[in-house]
C-alpha positions in Angstrom: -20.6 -41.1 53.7 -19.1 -43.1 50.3 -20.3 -39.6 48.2 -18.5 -37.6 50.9 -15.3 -39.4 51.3 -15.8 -39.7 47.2 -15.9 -35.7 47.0 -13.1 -35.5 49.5 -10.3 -37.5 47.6 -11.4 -35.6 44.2 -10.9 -32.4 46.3 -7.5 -33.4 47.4 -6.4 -34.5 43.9 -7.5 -31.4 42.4 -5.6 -29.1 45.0 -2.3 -31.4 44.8 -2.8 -30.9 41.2 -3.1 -26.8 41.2 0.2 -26.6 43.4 1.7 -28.9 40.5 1.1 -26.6 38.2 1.4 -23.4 40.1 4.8 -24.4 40.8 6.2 -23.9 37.2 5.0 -22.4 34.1 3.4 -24.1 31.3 5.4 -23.9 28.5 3.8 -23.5 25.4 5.2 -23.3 21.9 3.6 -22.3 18.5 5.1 -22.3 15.0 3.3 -20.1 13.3 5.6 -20.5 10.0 2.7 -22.2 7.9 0.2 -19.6 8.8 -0.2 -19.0 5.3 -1.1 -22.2 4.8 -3.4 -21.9 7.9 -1.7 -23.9 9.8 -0.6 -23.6 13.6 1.9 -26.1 15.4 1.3 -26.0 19.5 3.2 -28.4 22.0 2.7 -27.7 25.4 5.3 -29.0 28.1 2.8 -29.0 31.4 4.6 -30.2 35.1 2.6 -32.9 36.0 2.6 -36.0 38.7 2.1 -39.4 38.1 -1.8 -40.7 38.2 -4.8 -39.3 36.2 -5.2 -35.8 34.4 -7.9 -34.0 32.4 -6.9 -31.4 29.6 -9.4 -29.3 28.6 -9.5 -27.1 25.3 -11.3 -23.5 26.1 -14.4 -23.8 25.4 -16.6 -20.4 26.6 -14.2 -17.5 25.0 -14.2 -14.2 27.0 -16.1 -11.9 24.6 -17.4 -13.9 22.4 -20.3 -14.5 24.9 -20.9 -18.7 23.8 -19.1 -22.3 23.7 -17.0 -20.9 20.4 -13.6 -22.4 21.0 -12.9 -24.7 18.1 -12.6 -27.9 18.9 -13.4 -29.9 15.5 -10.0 -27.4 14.6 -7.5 -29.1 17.0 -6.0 -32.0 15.2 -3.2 -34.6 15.3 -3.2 -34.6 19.4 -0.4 -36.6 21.2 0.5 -36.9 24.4 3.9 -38.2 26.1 6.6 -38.6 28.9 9.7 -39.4 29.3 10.0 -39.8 25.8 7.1 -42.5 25.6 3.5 -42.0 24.1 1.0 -41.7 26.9 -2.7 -42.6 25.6 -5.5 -40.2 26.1 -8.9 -40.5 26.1 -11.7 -38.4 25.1 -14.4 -37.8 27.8 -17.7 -39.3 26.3 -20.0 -36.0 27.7 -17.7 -33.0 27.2 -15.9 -32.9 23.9 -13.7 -30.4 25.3 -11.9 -32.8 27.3 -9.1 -35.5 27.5 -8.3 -37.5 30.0 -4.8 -39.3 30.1 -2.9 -41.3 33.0 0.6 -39.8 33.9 3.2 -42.5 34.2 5.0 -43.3 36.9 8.2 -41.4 37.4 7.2 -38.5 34.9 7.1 -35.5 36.3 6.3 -33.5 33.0 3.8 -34.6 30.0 4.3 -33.2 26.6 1.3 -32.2 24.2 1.6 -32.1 20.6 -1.6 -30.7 17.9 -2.2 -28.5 15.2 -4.8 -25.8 14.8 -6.6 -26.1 10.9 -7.2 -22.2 10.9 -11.0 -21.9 8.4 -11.0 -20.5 5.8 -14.8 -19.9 6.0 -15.3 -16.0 7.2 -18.3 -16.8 9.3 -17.8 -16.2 13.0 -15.5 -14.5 15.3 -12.2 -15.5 16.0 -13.2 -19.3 15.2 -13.5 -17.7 11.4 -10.8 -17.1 9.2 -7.7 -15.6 10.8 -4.7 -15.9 8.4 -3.7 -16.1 4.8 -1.1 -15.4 2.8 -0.1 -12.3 3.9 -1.1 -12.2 7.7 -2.5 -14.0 10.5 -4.3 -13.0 14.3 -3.4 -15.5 16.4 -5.4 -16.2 19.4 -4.0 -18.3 21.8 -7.2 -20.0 23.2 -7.4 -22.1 20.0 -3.6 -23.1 20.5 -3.1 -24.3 24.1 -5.0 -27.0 26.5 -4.7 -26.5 30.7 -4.8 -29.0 33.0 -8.4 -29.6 35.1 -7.2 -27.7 38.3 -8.7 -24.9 40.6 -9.0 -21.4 39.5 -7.2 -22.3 36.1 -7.3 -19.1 35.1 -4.4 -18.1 37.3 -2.0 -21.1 36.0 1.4 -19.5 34.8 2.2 -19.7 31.0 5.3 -18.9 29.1 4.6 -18.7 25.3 7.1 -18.6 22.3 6.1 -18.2 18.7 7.7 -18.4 15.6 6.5 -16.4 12.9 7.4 -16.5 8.8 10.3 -14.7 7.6 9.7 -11.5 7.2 6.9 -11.0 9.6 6.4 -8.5 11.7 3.9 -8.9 15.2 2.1 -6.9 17.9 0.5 -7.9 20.7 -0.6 -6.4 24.5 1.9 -9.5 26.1 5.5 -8.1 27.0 8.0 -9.4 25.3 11.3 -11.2 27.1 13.3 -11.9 24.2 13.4 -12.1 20.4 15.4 -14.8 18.9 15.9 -16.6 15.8 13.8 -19.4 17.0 11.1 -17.1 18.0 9.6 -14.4 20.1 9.6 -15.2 24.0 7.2 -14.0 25.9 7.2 -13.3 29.5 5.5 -15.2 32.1 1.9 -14.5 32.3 -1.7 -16.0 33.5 -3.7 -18.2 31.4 -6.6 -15.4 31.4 -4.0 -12.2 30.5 -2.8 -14.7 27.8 -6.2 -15.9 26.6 -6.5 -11.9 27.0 -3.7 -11.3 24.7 -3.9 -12.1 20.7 -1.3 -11.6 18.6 -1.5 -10.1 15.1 1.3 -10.7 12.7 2.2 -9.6 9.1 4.3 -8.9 6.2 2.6 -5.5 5.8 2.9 -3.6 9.3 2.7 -0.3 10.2 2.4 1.7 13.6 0.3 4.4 14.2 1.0 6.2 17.5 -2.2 8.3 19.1 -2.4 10.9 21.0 1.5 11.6 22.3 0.7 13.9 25.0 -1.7 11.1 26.3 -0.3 8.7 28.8 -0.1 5.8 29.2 0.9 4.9 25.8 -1.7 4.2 22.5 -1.3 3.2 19.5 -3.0 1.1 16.1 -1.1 -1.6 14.9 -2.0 -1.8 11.3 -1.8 -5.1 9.2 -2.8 -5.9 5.5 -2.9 -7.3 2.6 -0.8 -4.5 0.8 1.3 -2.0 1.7 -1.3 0.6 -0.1 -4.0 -0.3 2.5 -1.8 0.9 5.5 -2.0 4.6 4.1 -4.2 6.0 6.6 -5.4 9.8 5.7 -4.3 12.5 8.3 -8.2 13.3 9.1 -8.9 9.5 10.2 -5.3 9.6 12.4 -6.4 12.8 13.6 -10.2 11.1 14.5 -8.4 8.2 15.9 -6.1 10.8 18.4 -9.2 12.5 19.6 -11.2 8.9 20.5 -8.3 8.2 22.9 -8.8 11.9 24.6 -12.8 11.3 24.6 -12.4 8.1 26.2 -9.7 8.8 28.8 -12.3 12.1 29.7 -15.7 10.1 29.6 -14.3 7.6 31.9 -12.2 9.2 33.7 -9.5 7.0 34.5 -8.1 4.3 32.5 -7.4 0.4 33.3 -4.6 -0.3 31.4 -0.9 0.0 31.3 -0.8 0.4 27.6 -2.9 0.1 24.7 -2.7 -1.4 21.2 -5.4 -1.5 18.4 -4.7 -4.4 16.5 -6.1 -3.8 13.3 -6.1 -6.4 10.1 -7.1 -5.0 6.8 -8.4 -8.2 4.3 -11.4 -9.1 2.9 -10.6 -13.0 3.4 -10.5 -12.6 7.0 -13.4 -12.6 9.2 -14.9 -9.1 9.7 -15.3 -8.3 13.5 -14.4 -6.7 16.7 -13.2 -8.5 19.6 -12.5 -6.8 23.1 -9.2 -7.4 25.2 -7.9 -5.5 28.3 -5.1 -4.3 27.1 -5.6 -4.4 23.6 -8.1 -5.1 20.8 -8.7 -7.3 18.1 -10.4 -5.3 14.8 -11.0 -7.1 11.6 -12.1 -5.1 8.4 -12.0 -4.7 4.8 -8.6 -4.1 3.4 -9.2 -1.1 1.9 -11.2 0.3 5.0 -9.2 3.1 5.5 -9.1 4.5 1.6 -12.1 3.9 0.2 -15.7 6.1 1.3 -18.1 3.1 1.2 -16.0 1.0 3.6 -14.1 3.2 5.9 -18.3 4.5 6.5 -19.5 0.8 7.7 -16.2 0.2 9.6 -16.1 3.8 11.3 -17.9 2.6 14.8 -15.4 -0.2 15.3 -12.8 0.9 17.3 -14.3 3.4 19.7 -17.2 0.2 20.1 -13.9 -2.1 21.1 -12.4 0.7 23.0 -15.1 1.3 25.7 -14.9 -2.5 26.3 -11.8 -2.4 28.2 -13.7 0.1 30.8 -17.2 -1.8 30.2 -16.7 -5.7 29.9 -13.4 -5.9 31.2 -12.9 -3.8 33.8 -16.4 -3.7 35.4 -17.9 -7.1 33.9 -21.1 -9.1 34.8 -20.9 -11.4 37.5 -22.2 -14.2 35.8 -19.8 -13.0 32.8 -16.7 -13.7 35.1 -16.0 -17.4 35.1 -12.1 -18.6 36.1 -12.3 -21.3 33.9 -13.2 -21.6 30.2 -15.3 -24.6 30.5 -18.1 -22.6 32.8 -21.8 -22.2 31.3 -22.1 -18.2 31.4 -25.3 -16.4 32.1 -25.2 -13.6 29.9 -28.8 -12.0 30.6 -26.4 -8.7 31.4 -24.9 -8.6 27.7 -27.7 -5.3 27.8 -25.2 -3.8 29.7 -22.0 -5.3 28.6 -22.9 -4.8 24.5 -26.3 -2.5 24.8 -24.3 0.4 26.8 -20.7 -0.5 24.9 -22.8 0.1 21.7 -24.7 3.5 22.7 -20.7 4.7 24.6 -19.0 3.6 21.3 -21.7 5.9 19.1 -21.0 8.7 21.1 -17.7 8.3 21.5 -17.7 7.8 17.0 -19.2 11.2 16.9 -17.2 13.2 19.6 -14.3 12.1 18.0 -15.0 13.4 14.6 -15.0 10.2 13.1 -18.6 10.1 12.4 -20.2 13.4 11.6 -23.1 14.5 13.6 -25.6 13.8 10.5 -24.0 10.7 10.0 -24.5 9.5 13.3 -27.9 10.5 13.6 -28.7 8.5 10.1 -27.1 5.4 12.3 -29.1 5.9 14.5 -32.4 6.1 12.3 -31.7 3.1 10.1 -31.1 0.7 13.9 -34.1 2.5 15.3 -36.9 1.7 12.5 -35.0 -2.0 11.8 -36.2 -2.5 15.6 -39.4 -1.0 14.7 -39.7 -3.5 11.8 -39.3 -6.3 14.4 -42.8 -8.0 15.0 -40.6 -10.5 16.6 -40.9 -8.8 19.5 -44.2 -9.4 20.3 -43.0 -12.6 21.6 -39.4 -12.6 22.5 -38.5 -9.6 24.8 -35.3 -8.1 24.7 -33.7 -9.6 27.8 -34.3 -13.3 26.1 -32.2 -12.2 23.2 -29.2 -11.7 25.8 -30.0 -14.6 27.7 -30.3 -16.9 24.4 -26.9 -15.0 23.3 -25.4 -18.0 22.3 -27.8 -19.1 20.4 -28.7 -15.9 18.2 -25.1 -15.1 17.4 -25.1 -18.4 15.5 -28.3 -18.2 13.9 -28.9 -17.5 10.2 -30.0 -14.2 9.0 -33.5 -15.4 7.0 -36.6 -14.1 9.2 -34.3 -12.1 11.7 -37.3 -10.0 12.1 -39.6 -12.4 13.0 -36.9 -15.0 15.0 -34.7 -11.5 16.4 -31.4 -11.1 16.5 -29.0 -9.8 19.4 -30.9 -6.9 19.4 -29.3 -6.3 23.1 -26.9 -4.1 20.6 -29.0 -1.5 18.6 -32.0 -1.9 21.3 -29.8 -1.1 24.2 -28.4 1.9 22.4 -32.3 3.4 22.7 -32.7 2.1 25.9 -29.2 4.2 27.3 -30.1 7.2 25.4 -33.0 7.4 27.1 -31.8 6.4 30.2 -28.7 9.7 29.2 -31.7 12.0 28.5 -33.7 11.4 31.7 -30.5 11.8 34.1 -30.7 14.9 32.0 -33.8 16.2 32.7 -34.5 14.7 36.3 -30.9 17.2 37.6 -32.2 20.2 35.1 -29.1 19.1 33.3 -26.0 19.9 35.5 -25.3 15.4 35.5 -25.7 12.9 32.4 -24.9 9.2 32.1 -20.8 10.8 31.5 -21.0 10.7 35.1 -22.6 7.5 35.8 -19.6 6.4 33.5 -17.3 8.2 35.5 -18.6 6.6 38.9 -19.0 3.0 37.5 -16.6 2.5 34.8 -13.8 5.0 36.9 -11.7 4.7 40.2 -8.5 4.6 40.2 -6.2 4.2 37.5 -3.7 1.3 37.0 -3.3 -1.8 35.6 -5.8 -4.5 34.1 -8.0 -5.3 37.1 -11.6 -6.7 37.0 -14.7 -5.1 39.0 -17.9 -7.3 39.0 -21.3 -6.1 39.4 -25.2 -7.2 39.1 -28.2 -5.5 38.2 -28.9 -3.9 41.6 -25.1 -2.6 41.4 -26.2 -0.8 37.9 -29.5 0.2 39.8 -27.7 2.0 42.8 -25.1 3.9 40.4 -27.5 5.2 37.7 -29.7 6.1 41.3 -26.9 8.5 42.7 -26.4 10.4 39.8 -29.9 10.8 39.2 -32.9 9.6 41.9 -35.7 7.3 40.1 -36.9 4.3 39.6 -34.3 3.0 37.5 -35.2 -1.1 38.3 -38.2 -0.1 37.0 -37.2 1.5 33.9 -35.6 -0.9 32.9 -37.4 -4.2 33.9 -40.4 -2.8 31.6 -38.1 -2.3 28.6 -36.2 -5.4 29.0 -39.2 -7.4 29.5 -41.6 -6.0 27.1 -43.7 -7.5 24.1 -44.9 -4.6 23.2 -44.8 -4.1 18.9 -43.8 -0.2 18.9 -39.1 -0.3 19.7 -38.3 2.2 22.5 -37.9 5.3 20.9 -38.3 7.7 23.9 -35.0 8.9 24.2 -35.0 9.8 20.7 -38.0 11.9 21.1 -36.6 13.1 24.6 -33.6 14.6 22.9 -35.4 16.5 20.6 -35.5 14.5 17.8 -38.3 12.6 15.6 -38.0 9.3 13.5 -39.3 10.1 10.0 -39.4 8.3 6.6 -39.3 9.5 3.2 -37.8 8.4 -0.5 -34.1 9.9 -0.1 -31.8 6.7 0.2 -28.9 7.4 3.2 -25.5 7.7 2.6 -24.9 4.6 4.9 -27.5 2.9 3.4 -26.0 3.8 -0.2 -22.0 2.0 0.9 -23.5 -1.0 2.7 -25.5 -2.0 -0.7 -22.1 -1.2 -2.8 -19.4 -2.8 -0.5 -22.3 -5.6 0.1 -23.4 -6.0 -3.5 -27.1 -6.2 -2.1 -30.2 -4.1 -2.5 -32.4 -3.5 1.1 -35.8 -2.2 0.7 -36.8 -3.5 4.4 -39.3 -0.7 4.8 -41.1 -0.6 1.3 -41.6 -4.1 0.1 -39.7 -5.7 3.0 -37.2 -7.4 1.1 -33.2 -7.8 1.4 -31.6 -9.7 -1.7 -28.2 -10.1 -3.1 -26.7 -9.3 -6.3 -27.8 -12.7 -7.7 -31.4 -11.8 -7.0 -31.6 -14.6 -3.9 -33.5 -13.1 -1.4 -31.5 -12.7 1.9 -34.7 -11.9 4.1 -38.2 -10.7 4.0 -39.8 -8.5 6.8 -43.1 -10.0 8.1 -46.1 -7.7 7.6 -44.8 -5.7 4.5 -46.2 -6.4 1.4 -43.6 -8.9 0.1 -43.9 -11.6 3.1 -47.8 -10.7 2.7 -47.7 -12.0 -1.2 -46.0 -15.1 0.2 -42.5 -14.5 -0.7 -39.9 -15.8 1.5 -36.2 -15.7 1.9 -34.3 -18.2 -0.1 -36.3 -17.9 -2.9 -34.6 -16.1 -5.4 -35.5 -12.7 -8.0 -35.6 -13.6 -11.7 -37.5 -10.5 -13.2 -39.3 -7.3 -12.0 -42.8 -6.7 -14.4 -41.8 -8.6 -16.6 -37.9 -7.5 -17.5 -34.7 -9.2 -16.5 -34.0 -8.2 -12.4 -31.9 -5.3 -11.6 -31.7 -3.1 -8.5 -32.8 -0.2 -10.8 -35.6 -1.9 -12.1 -36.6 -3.0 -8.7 -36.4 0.9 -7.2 -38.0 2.4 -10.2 -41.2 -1.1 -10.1 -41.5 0.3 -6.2 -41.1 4.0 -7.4 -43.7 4.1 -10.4 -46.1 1.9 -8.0 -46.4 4.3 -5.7 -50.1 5.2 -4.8 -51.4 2.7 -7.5 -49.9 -0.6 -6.1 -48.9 -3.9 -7.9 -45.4 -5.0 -9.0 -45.1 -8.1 -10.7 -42.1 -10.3 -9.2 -41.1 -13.5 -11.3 -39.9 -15.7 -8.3 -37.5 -18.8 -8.8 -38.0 -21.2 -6.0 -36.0 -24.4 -5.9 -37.1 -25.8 -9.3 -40.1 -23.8 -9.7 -40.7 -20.4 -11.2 -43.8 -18.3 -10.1 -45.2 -14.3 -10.4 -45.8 -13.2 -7.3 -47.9 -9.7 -7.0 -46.6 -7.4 -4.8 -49.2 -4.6 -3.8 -46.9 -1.7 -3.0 -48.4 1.7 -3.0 -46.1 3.8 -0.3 -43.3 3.6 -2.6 -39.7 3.9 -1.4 -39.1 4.7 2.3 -36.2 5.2 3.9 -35.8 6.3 8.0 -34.1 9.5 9.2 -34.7 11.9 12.3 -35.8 15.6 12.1 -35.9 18.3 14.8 -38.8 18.2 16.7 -39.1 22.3 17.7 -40.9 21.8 20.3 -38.2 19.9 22.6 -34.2 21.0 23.4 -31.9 19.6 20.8 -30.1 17.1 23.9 -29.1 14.9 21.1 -26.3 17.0 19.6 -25.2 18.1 23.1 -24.6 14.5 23.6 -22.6 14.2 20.5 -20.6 17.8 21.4 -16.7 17.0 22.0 -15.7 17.5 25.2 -11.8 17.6 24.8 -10.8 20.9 22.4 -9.7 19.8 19.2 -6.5 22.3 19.7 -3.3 20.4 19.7 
């Protein structure tokens, strides 16, 4: 009876507390003026009653699928009321928490910090995010929120202050722009944790599609004015991936959408997904140079599809009202896996990735999983429920530990699952319309759907009748050594090796300054010659080499890629290539017994089957103005 009347009080507190703060919004502030220093100034004015009160800093970040908000970032915290410092306490089990005592007669606290942006570019939005030039600002790593029901729902009004000069875009509407900074309008605490803002002194505006309604458009920001120079043929791609989308889906969950897009190489390089908006990170001369405007190509239609698939219909267990909330992110297979196969097709429809180019994508993720013996012991659905733990993990024996392969795997597993709905209706329905039916309805605003595995089950089974729990359960659950390649060979297509290097394979070593030979000798290595990672099995590993250790000289001469490629290349059929090793403080030749000589994936037409592959890459909006 104690516990009970115990549980009751707390429950009272806690409700009290929500209509506290539901009554008025939380008024947060950020100057932003130091951002080149990578600085951020918060305060936070939050109604509040007299007696205790937890704060809590986000911890789980929509997206970002783990516990990534940066707490060991928020410094200088104090807290006060009516002018008077109020103490606060840290709670001893979750470091995301502070617990302070609201003085009597207060009926507002005030809550001062800064936010020490890294300058490391490992990571996702906890990476670096500003420099001297711009900054993406993401208001999870800015703000606390009181300990209350349903926080997600608490009212916030934010104001920023940006350098002089500086330009901004963001999906939040804007009340008023002042000299003392940008008001925003009243919003939730989700849409604004759902809402970064991307600033600059190099800005440019690149509206898409004008017939298309409601409203698109990339907001570009770099580190030069000569990076924002986007060619006509990439505008023209980027016009047609808003018409693809809009008719693969069907209907649109938005009521506007920006691309925010940052061009740097000191920032971190990824893609984050919004409602209403998107958060894109490249190299800053993505969109002028070959080599990297090939390895960034996929980004935006990948981000894109997210605001039908991860926003709009999202995981159950992926939709926690609280940032606090352990996820279970076993459906990330779904989420990621069928945002990654949508965002291919979507990259070649579009024209931004030719056909060919999209098919040697396609090779190069297919044989990596085929390189994989780690899946002989951790099936794919383990890498989605152990999410948060892969994303962080380093890249030496990736093969052997696996990655989030829910990505690249999931993209064989959904064209498979495309080709079957194929063949089972003697093609008159594809997985287009089991996008159409799940991702659809009816337009409007941001809205969220949720839905389980039985949900994904009974869609996929009105389109097409089979035992899709099935299907899936066995490729999600499998140890078996060989990757799923059946929907490759279903669509008429067959995954080949031979000596020519791809053209993707040929700008990732340039832009990365690295050589791969992951299907030859099994070795990935820097510029330096340190030996990124080794594939287990090949013969590299099998002569005992390991990642970390680092190249010194190739049969006998100085290291180069060259000399490496021609060792491999004049080995071929006859073996042996003698690899002077530095390890720590020892050097050591290692013999590498090669005799396949250079190989490098692609697919070729099988003539046997219907060529369903390049249907499914065929536009299906004409490219006619």
């Amino acid at each position: 009876m104690k516990r009970l009347g115990l549980f009751l009080r707390l429950s009272l507190a806690m409700a009290i507390a929500t209509e506290v703060f539901a009554a008025a919004p939380i008024e947060l502030v950020v100057d932003a003026t130091e951002a080149p220093r990578r600085i951020f100034h918060g305060r936070l004015t939050l109604p509040a009653s007299p007696g205790p009160l937890t704060l809590l800093y986000p911890k789980w970040i929509p997206g970002e699928h783990g516990p990534t908000g940066p707490i060991v970032d928020l410094v200088g915290l104090q807290v006060s009321a009516n002018g008077q410092n109020v103490p606060w306490r840290r709670d001893p089990l979750d470091m995301h928490a502070f617990h302070v005592n609201v003085p009597a007669g207060a009926s507002s606290i005030e809550a001062s910090f800064d936010y020490l942006s890294p300058t490391g570019t490992e990571g996702f939005t906890s990476g670096a995010s500003a420099n001297e030039h711009l900054a993406v600002l993401s208001w999870n790593q800015v703000l606390l929120y009181p300990d209350v029901e349903s926080p997600g729902a608490l009212p916030y009004r934010a104001r920023v202050r940006l350098p002089a000069g500086w330009k901004f875009a963001t999906a939040l509407p804007v009340a008023a722009e002042k000299p003392e900074g940008v008001l925003f309008s009243v919003v939730s605490l989700r849409t604004l944790i759902d809402s970064p803002l991307a600033a600059g002194a190099h800005h440019r505006v690149v509206p898409l599609a004008p017939a298309a309604r409601p409203s698109h458009q990339i907001d570009l920001f770099a580190d030069s004015e000569s990076a924002l120079l986007i060619p006509d043929d990439l505008r023209q791609g980027y016009d047609r991936l808003v018409l693809e989308a809009l008719a693969l889906f069907g209907a649109r969950h938005y009521e506007r959408y920006r691309f925010l897009f940052t061009l740097s190489d000191t920032l971190a390089h990824f893609g984050l997904e919004h409602h209403e908006s998107s958060d894109n990170r490249s190299y800053e001369r993505a969109l002028v140079d070959p080599d990297r405007r090939r390895l960034m190509i996929g980004l935006l239609p990948h981000e894109m599809v997210h605001s039908w698939n991860g926003k709009y219909r999202r995981p159950a267990d992926l939709t926690q009202d609280d940032f606090q909330r352990i996820a279970n992110t076993e459906l990330l297979w779904v989420y990621e896996g069928l945002t990654s196969y949508l965002g291919d097709v979507l990259s070649a429809r579009s024209g931004l990735r030719a056909p060919e180019d999209a098919r040697e994508d396609l090779a190069w993720n297919a044989a990596r999983l085929e390189h994989t013996p780690g899946r002989k012991w951790r099936p794919l659905v383990d890498t989605a429920v152990a999410a948060q733990l892969l994303f962080q993990a380093p890249d030496a024996w990736g093969a052997w530990r696996r990655s989030v392969d829910f990505y690249d795997e999931g993209v064989l597993i959904w064209l498979e699952a495309d080709t079957l709905i194929r063949q089972k209706t003697g093609g008159k329905r594809s997985l287009d319309d089991f996008c159409r039916l799940f991702h659809g309805g009816q337009s409007g605003p941001p809205a969220v759907k949720t839905y389980t595995f039985d949900d994904v089950v009974a869609a996929l089974q009105e389109i097409a009748p089979h035992d899709w729990r099935s299907f899936f359960v066995e490729r999600l659950g499998s140890t078996a050594s060989r990757a799923p390649l059946g929907g490759i060979e279903a669509s008429g297509w067959k995954l080949v090796y031979d000596t020519e290097r791809p053209q993707l394979l040929k700008s990732r070593e340039e832009v990365d300054d690295t050589i791969d030979l992951s299907f030859s000798v099994g070795i990935n290595a820097a510029k330096d010659g340190t030996i990124l990672d080794v594939v287990p099995g090949l013969s590299a590993e099998r002569a005992g080499i390991a990642p970390g250790m680092k190249l010194v000289a190739v049969n006998g001469r100085r290291w180069s890629r060259t000399r490496l490629r021609d060792a491999i290349r004049e080995a071929t059929g006859k073996g042996k290539v003698q690899l002077l090793i530095e390890n720590a403080d020892t050097f050591r030749t290692f013999t590498v017994d090669e005799r396949g000589g250079e190989r490098y994936p692609r697919l070729v037409r099988d003539p046997a089957k219907p060529d369903i592959l390049s249907e499914i890459f065929k536009p299906r909006v004409s490219s006619r103005p």
